[in-house]
Phi, psi and omega in degrees: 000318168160195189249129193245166166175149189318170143247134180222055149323288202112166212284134018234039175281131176216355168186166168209190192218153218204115152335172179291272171331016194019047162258157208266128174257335173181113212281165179240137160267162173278133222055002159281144172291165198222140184251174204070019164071035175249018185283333188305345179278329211290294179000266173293359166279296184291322170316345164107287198236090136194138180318293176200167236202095181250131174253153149221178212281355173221048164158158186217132157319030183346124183221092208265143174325311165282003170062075173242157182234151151219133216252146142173181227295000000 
């Protein structure tokens, strides 16, 4: 479905969403909603560790700096 990642503008910027090509397509404020069902990613996107945040429609990804993953439902 797509790609979540920190945004690090600074408030009241908190996350964005990122193309295939990881250039950032569009920033978030903090409490804007992110659409398509990619909000289950900010949590873990705005936390910092993890690189980028890949959602599909059933399970959504971590993907930590040394590209170790984490899954869940």
């Amino acid at each position: 479905m797509g790609w979540v990642g920190k945004c690090y503008l600074g408030v009241p910027y908190e996350v964005h969403l990122l193309d295939v090509t990881g250039q950032i397509v569009q920033h978030f404020k903090v409490g804007e909603s992110l659409p398509d069902n990619m909000e289950r990613a900010r949590r873990l996107a705005a936390s910092g560790r993890y690189v980028v945040i890949e959602v599909f429609s059933d399970r959504v990804v971590a993907v930590a700096a040394d590209g170790t993953t984490a899954v869940s439902a």
